[in-house]
Legacy VTK file of the C-alpha trace (Angstrom):
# vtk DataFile Version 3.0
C-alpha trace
ASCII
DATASET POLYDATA
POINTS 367 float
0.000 0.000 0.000
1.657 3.188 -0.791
0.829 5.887 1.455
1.707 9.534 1.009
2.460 11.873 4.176
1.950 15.621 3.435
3.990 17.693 5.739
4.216 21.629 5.670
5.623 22.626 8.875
7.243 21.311 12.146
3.829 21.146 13.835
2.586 18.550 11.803
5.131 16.873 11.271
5.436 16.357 15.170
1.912 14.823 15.212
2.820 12.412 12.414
5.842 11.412 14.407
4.239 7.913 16.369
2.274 7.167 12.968
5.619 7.388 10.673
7.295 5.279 13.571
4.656 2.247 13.059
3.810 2.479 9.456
7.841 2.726 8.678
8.074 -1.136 10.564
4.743 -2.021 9.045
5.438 -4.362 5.476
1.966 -3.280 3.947
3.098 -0.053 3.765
5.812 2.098 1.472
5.446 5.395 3.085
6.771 8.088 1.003
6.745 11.970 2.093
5.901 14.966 0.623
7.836 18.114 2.764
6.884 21.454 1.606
6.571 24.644 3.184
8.215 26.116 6.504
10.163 22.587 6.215
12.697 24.799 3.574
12.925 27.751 5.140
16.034 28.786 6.418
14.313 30.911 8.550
12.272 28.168 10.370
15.632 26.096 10.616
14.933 23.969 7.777
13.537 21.207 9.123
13.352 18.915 6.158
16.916 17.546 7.916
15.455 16.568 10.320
12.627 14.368 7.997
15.682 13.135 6.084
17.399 12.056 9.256
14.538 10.157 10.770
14.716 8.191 7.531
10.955 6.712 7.685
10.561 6.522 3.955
11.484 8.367 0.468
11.017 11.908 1.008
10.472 14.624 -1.616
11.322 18.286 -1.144
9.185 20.842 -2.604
9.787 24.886 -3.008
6.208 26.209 -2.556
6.636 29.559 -0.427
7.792 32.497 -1.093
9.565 35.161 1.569
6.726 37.469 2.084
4.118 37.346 5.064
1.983 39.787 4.152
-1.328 39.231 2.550
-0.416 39.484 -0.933
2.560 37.325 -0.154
0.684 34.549 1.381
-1.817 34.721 -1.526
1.110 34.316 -4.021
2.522 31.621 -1.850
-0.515 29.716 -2.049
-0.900 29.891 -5.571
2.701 28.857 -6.054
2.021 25.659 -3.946
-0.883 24.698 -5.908
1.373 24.906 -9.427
4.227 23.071 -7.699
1.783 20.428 -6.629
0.040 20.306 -9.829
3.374 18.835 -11.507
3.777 16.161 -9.095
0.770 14.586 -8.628
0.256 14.827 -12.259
3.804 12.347 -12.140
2.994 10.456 -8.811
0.128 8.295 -7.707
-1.014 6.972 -4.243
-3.127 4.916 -2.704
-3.817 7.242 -0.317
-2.815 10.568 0.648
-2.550 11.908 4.547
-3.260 15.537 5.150
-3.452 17.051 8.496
-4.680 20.080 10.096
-5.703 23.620 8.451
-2.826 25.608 7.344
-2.693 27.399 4.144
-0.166 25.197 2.545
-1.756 22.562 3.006
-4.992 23.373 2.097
-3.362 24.484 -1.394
-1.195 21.027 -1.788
-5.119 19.471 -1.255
-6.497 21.472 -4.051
-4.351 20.972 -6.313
-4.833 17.176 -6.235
-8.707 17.261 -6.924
-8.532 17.058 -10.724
-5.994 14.055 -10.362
-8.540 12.053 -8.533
-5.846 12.242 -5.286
-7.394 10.404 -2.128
-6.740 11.999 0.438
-7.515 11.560 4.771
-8.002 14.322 6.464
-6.578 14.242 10.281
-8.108 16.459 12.212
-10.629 18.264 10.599
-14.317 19.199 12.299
-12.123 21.520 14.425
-12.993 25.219 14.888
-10.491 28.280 15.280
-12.403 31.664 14.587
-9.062 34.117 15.264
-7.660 32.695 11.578
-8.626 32.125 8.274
-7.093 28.369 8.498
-10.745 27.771 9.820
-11.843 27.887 6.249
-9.048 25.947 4.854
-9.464 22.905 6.925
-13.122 22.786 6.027
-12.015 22.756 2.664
-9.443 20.222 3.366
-12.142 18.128 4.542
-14.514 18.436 1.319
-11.789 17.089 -0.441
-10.689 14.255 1.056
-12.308 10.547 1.277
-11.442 9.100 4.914
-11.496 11.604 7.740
-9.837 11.046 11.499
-11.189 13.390 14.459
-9.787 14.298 17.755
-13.725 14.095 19.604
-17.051 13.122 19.048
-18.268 16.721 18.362
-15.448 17.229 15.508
-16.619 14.253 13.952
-20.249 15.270 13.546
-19.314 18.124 12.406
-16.977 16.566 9.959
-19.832 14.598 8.426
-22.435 17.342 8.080
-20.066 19.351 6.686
-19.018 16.337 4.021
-22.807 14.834 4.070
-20.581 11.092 4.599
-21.302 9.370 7.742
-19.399 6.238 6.621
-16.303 7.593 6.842
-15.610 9.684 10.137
-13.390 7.866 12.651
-12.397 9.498 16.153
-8.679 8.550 17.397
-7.854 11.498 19.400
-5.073 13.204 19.665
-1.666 11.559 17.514
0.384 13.962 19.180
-0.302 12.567 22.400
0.094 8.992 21.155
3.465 8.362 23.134
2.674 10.085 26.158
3.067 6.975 28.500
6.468 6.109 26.812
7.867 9.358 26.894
10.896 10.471 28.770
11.772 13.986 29.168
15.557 14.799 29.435
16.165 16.015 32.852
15.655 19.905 33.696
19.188 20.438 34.348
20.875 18.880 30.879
17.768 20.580 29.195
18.309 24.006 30.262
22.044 23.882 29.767
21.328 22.500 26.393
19.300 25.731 25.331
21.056 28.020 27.420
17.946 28.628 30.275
18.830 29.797 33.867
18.071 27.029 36.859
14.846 29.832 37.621
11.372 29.065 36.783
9.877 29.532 33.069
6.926 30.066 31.065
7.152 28.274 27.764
5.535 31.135 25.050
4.280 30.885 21.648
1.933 33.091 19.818
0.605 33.383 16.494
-0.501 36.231 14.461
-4.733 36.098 14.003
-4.854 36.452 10.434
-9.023 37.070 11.087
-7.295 40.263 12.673
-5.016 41.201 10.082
-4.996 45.366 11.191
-4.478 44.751 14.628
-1.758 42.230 14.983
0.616 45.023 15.581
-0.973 46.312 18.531
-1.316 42.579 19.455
2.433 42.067 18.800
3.293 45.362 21.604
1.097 44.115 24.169
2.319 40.631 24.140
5.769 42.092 24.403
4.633 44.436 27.072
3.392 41.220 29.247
6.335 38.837 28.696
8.472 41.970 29.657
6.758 42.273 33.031
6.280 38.671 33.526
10.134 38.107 33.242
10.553 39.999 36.783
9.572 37.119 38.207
9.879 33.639 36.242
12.333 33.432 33.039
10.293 33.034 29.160
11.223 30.947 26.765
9.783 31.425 23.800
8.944 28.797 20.608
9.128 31.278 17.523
5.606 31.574 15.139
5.101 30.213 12.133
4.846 30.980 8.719
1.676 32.666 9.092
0.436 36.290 7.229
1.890 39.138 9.699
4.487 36.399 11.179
7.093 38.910 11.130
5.390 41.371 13.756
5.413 39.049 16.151
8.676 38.298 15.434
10.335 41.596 15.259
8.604 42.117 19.082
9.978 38.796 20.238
13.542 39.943 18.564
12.880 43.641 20.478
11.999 41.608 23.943
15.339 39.349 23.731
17.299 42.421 23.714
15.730 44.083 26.505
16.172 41.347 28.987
18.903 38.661 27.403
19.341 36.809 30.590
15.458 36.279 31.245
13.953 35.332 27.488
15.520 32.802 25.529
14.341 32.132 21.840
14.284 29.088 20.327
13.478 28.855 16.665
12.883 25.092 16.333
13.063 22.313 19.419
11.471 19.341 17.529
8.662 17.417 19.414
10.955 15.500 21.964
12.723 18.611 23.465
9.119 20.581 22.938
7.444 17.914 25.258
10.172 18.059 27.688
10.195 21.998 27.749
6.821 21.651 28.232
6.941 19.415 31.208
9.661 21.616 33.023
7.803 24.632 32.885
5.549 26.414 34.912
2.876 26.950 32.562
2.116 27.715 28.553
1.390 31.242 27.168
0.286 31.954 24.234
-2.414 31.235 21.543
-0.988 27.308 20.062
-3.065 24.449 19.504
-0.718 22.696 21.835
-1.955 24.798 24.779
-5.451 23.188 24.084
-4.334 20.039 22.768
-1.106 18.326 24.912
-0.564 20.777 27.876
-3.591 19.278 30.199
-1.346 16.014 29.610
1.336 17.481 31.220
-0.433 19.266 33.908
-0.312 22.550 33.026
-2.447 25.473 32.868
-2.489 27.665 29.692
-2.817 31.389 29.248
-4.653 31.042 25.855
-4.703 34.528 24.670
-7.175 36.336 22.112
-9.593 34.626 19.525
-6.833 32.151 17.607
-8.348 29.331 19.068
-11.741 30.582 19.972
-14.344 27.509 18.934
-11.858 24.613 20.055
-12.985 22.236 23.113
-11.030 23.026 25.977
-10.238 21.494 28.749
-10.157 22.549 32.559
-6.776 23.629 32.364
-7.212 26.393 29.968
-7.119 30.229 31.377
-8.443 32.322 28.261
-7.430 36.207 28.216
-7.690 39.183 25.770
-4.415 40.897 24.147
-3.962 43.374 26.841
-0.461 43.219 28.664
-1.687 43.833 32.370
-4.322 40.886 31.829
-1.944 38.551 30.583
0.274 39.851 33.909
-1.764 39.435 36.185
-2.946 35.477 35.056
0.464 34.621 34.830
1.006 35.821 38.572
-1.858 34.409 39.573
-1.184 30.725 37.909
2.165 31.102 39.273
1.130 30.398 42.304
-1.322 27.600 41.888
-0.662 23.408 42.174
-0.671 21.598 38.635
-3.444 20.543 37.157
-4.900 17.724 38.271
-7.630 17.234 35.355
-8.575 15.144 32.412
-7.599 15.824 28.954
-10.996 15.694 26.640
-8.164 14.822 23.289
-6.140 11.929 24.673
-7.394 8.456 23.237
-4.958 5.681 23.905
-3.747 3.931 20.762
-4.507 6.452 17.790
-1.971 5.575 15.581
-3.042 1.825 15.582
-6.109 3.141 14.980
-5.825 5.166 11.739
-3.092 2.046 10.497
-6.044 -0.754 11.427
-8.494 1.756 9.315
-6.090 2.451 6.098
-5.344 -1.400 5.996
-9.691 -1.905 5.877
-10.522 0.643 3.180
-7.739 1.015 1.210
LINES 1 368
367 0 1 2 3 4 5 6 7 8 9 10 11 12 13 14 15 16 17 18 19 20 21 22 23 24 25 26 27 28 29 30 31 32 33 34 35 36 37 38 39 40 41 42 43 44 45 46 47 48 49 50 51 52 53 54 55 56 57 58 59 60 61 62 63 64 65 66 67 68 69 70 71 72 73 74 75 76 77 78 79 80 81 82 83 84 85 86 87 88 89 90 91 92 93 94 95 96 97 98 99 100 101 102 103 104 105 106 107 108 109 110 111 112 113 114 115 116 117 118 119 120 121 122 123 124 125 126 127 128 129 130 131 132 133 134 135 136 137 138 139 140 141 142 143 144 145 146 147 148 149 150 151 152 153 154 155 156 157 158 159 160 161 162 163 164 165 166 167 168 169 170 171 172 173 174 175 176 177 178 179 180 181 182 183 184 185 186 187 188 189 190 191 192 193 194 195 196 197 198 199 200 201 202 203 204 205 206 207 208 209 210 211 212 213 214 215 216 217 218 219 220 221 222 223 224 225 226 227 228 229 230 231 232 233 234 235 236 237 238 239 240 241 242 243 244 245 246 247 248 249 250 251 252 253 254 255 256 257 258 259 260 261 262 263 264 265 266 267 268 269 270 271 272 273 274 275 276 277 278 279 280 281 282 283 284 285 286 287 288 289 290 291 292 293 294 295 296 297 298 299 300 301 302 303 304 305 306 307 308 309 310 311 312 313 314 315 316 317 318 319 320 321 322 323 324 325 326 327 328 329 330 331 332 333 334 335 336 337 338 339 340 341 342 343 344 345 346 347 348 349 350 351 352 353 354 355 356 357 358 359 360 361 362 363 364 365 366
């Protein structure tokens, strides 16, 4: 069975990781992947080494984006990704295709494949994030694709009235969190010398421009800085840079402006692949910031999230999520606040036990 494994960005391809691992020792398959995007940009520390290094199958490298966040830019980068998809899957065929999430990119890579008859299976689509347009794109992601693989319940009913196919909705939770009971995080003190953090408490920060917001990501940008500034008084920040996202680079250039201000209290990191993401994430004191992860692995780990603005207004939460405007004493004050509180004790509503057996047991029935 040969399976294709669309990849645009770090994020997903840390969510693929405990599916590659099992399909890459699995003889009915011949996994072959598809990195585009982020993966070869210099300026997101192009990752596509690291796909070539885990060596889980053939991969193929494809230029689709060009250097240019702003709105036209991301409209000519998605037109460029459709033409460089449009040449190769007019020259390569699958079986089946796997597409995850809601980005742009992808979205584009998806579309493009539609007059070629691609097949594609959606992971993750029924989800709902009103603060950016990659709400629309995985809906669209979804009407294109044949086999579709939700996090809940309520994302796969919505998956199915949105498709009008009930046949073909499966719920496996979260992928991401699919090695959770194996996992071993590197111990604080090798971690922290490894990315050059003091012994103090930190808040691991990421945020994300809300491209539903395009006008006011600037003022979004400042006040973020503003509260990270404060907050790193009293517990250290390290911060997971954004994505390739439209207005990216604001958030960037305040990120850049806060590591100068206070270079022994904020510490960027520009890429720390999933394993060294899950450990920083169990070390710290809590998440900031407006990432799926927040919502997704952090209640795993026991930690409360400062999930700020409307990014990821519409996703299920669970009890471990704090949410809070862009306004720099509000973000303060929760962070103080949290800073002082005992983990979290609660359930996470995305963790299902066993997902990537699941989605393998369900390729090998209807493919």
């Amino acid at each position: 069975m040969k399976i294709g494994i669309l990849t645009s960005s770090r994020a997903d391809y840390g969510i693929y990781q405990p599916l590659l691992k099992k399909m890459s020792n699995d003889s009915c398959f011949q996994v072959e992947i598809i990195a585009f995007g982020t993966h070869l940009s210099k300026l997101h520390d192009y990752t596509l080494r690291i796909i070539e290094k885990d060596n889980f199958g053939k991969v193929y490298a494809l230029e689709t984006l060009i250097d240019d966040d702003t709105q036209l830019g991301t409209a000519k980068s998605y037109a460029k990704t459709i033409s460089v998809f449009a040449d190769f899957w007019n020259e390569n065929n699958y079986d089946m295709v796997l597409c995850l999430g809601d980005r742009f990119e992808m979205n584009a890579a998806v579309q493009a494949g539609i007059p070629f008859g691609v097949k594609f299976a959606h992971l993750y689509g029924g989800e709902t994030t009103l603060g950016a347009f990659d709400n629309i794109f995985r809906h669209q992601i979804s009407l294109a694709s044949q086999l579709h693989f939700t996090a809940t319940e309520q994302f796969s009913k919505r998956v199915s009235e949105i498709t009008q196919d009930f046949s073909n909705v499966f719920i496996i939770g979260s992928l991401s969190l699919d090695e959770l009971f194996s996992f071993q995080p590197k111990p604080k003190t090798i971690f922290l010398e490894q990315f050059g953090i003091s012994k103090e408490d930190y808040v691991l920060v990421t945020f994300h421009p809300e491209t539903m917001s395009f006008e006011k990501n600037t003022m979004y940008a400042q006040e973020m800085r503003q509260a990270l500034s404060k907050i790193s008084e009293h517990m250290n920040v390290v911060v997971t840079m954004p994505n390739a996202d439209t207005m990216g680079s604001v958030i960037r250039e305040q990120l850049m402006l806060l590591h100068s201000e206070h270079l022994d209290r904020v510490v960027l990191v520009e890429n720390f692949g999933k394993d060294n993401y899950f450990t920083a994430m169990y070390h710290s004191k809590m998440l900031i910031g407006n990432t799926s992860s927040g919502i997704i692995e952090a209640a795993s780990f026991n930690k409360y999230v400062i999930n700020v603005g409307n990014r990821q207004k519409g996703r299920l939460q669970s009890k471990n999520i704090v949410n809070c405007d862009f306004i720099a004493n509000d973000i303060y004050n929760a962070a103080m606040k949290l800073g002082t509180s005992k983990p979290y004790e609660g359930e996470n509503i995305y963790f299902r036990n066993g997902a990537a057996d699941k989605v393998i047991k369900i390729l090998k029935e209807f493919v």
